[in-house]
N, C-alpha and C positions, 0 to 999 in steps of 0.2 A: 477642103479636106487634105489633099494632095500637099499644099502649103503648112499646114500645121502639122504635118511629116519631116518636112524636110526641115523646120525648125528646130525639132527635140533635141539634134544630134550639136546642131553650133549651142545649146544651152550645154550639154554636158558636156565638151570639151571647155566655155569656159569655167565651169565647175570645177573641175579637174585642176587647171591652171590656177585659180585660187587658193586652191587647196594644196601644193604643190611647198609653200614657205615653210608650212609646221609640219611637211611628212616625218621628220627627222625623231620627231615628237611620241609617233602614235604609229602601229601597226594598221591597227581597226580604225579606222577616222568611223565615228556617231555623228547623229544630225545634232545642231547645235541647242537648237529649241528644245530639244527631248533632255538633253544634260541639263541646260538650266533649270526647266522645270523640275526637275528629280533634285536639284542641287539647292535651289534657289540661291544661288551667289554665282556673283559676275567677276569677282576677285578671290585667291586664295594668296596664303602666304608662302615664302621659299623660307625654309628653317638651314641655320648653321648652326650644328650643336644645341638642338633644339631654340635658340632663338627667331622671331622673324628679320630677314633682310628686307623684302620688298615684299610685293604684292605685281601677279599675274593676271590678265584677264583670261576669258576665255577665247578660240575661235570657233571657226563656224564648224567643225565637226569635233572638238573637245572643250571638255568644260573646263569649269577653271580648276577646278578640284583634281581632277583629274590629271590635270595637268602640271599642276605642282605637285601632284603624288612624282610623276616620272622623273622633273627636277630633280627631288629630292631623294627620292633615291636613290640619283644618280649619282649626288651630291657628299650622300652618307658615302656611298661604297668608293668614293674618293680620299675622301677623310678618315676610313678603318686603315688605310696602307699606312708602313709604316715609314714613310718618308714623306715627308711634306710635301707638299703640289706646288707647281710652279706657278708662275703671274700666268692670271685670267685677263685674256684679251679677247678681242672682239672683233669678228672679221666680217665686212660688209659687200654685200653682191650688187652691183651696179645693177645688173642686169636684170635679176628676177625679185630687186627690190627690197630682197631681205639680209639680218644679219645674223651670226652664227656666233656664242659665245662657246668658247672654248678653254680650255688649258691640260698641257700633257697630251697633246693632239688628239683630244677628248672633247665632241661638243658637248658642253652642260644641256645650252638651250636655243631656240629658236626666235630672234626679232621678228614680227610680223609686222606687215603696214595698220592691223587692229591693234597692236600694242602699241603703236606712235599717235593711232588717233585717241586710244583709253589716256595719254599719258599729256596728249599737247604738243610730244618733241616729235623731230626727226629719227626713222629708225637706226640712223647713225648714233646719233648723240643718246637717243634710251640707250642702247647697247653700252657704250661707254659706260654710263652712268651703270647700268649693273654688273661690269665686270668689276668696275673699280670697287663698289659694293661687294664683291663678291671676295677681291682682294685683302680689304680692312676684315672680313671676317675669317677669311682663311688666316690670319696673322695672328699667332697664337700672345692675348692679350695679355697685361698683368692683371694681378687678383681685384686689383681697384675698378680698373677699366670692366672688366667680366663681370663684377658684381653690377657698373651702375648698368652696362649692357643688358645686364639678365634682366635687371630692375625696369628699365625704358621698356625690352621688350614685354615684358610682364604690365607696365603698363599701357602699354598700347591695346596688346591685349584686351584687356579687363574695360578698357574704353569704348573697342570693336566690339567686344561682346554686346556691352551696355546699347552702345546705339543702337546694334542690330537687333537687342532685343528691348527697344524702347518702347516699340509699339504694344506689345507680348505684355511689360508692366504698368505702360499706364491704361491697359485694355480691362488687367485683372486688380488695379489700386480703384480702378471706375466701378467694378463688379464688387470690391472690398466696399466700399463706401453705400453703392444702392442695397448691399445685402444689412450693413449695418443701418439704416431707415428701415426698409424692411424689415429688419427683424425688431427695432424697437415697435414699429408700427402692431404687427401682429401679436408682439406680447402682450400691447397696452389691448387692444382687440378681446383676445383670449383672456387675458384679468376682469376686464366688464363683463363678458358671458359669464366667468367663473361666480362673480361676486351677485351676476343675478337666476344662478342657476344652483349652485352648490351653497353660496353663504358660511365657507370654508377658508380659513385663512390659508392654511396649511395646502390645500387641492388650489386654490388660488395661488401659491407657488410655484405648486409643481406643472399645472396647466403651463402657468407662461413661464418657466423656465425650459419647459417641453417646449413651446412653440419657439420660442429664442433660440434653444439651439439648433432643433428642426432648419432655420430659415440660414444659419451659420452652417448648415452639412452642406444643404443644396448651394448657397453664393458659395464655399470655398470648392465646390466639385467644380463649378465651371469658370473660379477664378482660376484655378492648378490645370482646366482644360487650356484656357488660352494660355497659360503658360508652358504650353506643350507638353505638358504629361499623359502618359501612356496610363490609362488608369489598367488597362488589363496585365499588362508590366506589375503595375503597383497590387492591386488583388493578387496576383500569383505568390509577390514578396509576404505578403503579408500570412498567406494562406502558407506556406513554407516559417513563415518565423510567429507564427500565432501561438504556439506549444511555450515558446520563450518566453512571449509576451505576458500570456497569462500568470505563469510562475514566479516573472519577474514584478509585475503587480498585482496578483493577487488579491494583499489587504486592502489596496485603493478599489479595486474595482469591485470588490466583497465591499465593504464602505458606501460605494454608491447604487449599488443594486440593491443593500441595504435600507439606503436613503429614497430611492424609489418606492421602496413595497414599504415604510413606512408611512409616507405622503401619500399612497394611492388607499392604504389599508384604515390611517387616523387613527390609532388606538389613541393617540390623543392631540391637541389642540398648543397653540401657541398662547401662553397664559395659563394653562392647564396645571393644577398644582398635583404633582404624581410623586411616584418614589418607583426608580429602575435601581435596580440590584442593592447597593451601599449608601443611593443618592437621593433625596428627598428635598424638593425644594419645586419653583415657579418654572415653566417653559417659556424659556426668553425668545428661541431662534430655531428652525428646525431647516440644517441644511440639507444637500447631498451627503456633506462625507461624515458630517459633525451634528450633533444637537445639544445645542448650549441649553443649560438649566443656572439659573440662582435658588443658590439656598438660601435657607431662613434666615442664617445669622452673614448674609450679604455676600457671598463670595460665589463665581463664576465658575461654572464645572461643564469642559468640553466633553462628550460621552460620544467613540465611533458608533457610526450608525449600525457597524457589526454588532458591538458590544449591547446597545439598544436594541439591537432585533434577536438578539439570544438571551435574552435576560427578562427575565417576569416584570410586569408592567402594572403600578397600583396608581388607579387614576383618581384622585379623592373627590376632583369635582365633575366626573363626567355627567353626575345628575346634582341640579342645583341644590337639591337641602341633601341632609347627611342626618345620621343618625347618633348621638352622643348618649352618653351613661353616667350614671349616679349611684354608688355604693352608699347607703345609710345603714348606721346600726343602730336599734332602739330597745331602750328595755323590756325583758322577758311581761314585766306587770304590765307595761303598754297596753291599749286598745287599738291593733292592727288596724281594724275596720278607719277610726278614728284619723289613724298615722296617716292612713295610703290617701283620706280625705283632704289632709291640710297638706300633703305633699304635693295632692295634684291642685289645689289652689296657688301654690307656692310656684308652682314652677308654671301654670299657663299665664301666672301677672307676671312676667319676666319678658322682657320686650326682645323680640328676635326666634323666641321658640313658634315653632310652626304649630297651629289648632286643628292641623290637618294633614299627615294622620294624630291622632288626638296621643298625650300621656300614655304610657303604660307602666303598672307599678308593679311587681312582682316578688315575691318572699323566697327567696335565693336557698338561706342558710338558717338553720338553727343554730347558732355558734356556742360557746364555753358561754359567753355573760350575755351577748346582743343576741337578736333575731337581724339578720342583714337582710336588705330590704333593695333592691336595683330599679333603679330611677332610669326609664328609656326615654328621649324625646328626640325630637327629630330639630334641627337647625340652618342654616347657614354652608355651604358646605366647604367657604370659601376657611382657609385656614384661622385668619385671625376673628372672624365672627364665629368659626366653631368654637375656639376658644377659650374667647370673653363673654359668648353667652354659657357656655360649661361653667363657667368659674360664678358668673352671676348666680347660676340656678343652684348651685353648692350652696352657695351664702345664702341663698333664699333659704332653700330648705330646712340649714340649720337654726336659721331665728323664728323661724315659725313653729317648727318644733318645740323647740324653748319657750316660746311665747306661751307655748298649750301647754306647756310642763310636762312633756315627752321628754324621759333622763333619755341619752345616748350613751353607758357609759362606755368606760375603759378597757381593757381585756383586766382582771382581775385573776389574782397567782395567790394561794397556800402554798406557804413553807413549812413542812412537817417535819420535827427531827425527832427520833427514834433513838434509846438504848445511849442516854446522857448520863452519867452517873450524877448524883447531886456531889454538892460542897460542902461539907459541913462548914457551921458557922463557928470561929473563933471569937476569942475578946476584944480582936483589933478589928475586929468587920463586926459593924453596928444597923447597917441597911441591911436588909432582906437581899438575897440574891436571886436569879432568875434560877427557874427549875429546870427549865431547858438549857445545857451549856454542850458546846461545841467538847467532844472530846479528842483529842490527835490518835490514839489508837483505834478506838472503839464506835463514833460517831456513824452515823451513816444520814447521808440526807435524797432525800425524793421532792421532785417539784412535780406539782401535777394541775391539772385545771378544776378550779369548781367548777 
């Protein structure tokens, strides 16, 4: 016990002596291990006019950081005077081993025996080497020189970055990559649930385009984590400029929340033949922001999903048959009874009308010549079968009707003319003339219906 007393005291004095090369350096000398770890770098750089000259390590009671803060400092408040510095030499101490860079009877910095073993030299010859370093940058360059200078330091730089942060990208391009499997994997996943649980093309969408990007939020939080982002940093920014954001995209993100409560709600189906607002035509695609429709006569119409979701929606095939109509007019002498007989013969031999629900024939109008007669059936409900069985079951009707000797006629108009004076007949007019003649003063005409 006694002996591990009298020990403590020769460890801190050579502690002391150690430490003794960099006092010049540092008021508060720190333990060395506690810097690094706070720092993680073993090198910093010395800036001239913000370029890098060299590169510093740490000692055993300052970091490296740290310690090129004080350099540089030193360095600036050298170069703000307005007379130019003198040559930077370097003066070496046999004795306690270390050497002093100086200029202007200014030390800049400190040679230690750790910067001779970081570097491979003698603490002589590093010294050297960073005065004269320090000399070419004090030496105010031409614009060539300065530009490629800024350029080398700028890429060193960008170099130093990259390697230091090599590990940092190829940790979150590994993370990019397993999130991209993943996420195809869990889409394809959630498509087969979808297509054996729902049978929805359109929720078959939106499932695995949910799942897809679900698996894209979670890989990129912890690719931008090993990238060293502060996500509580980034929520605060976001939560501060969220008022901006919204404002500034608005119609996109009105578009896709749109496109959400479309896919999750289906008023209709992809294939679906509908008509939104002006647009009547087949549903080709039904995105996020967009939902593409062809119309009938072939042409391609983008519709925002806003504009879709504020707009009345006519879905013609949501239920597979549909209901068509038939206007006939027959004459007043007809046998209704007889008509409504051969109409509904007429129209159930027509290949495509539904027997279920069955014809209905109905006596609409008593009109000026016909009795109008409205032919309901039920069909097809896909456009081109609604149609061409319409148009079949017209033609039916009309030759069968014909065939029984059912007139259908025309609308039929009297012309009455009133208060014509006659023409007396001369010797040169040998035909009779009509009794009714148009007169320019007197004439008056009425049209009216029988």
């Amino acid at each position: 016990m006694i002996v591990l007393i009298l020990n403590f005291p020769s460890l801190t004095l050579q502690a002391q002596e150690e430490a003794v090369p960099s006092a010049p350096l540092s008021t508060s000398p720190k333990v060395a291990s506690v810097n690094d770890t706070e720092d993680n770098l073993f090198f910093a750089d010395i800036l001239v006019r913000g370029q890098p000259i060299f590169q510093v390590g740490s000692l055993a009671e300052l970091s490296a950081t740290k310690r090129a803060q004080i350099i540089n400092r030193r360095i600036g408040g050298l170069l703000s005077q307005s007379r130019s510095p003198d040559v930077v030499f370097s003066q070496f101490d046999s004795e306690r081993r270390f050497a002093l860079v100086k200029v202007n009877n200014r030390v800049l910095m400190t040679v230690t025996q750790q910067d001779a073993l970081d570097f491979n030299v003698t603490v002589e010859e590093l010294a050297k080497q960073w005065a004269e370093s320090l000399n070419r940058a004090f030496a105010q360059p031409n614009l060539a020189i300065d530009v490629l200078q800024r350029l080398d330091g700028t890429s060193r730089q960008l170099v130093g970055n990259t390697i230091n942060l090599l590990p940092s990208l190829l940790g979150a391009l590994l993370i990019v990559g397993v999130t991209w499997m993943v996420a195809r994997g869990v889409r394809r996943v959630g498509l087969l649930w979808a297509e054996q649980t729902e049978g929805d093309r359109s929720t078959e969408v939106l499932i695995g385009r949910l799942c897809y990007g679900g698996v894209w939020v979670v890989g990129s939080v912890i690719a931008l984590g090993i990238m060293g982002l502060d996500f509580a940093t980034l929520l605060g920014t976001l939560g501060l400029t969220s008022v901006a954001i919204g404002f500034s995209l608005k119609d996109i993100l009105s578009n896709y929340i749109s496109g959400v409560i479309l896919l999750a709600a289906r008023p209709f189906h992809i294939n679906d033949q509908v008509v939104i607002g002006n647009y009547e035509g087949t549903v080709v695609q039904i995105q996020l922001r967009a939902t593409t429709m062809r119309t009938y006569d072939g042409r391609l119409v983008y519709i925002p999903n806003q504009e879709v979701f504020q707009s009345s929606i006519i879905n013609n095939t949501a239920s597979p048959v549909r209901r068509s109509h038939v206007m006939v007019g027959i004459d007043y002498d007809a046998n209704l009874n007889t008509a409504q007989q051969i109409i509904v013969e007429a129209v159930m031999q027509v290949e495509g009308v539904e027997s279920d629900p069955p014809p209905v024939i109905l006596v609409r109008e008593l009109a000026a010549s016909t009795v109008n007669i409205e032919v309901r059936f039920w069909v097809n409900s896909r456009r081109q079968s609604f149609l061409q069985v319409t148009s079949v079951v017209t033609q039916s009707i009309k030759e069968q009707l014909q065939a029984a000797n059912i007139e259908m006629p025309t609308e039929i108009y009297t012309l009455t003319f009133r208060d014509a004076p006659l023409v007396p007949k001369t010797a040169a007019t040998e035909e009779p003339r009509s009794e009714a003649v148009l007169s320019s003063n007197h004439s008056q005409a009425s049209e009216e219906h029988r």
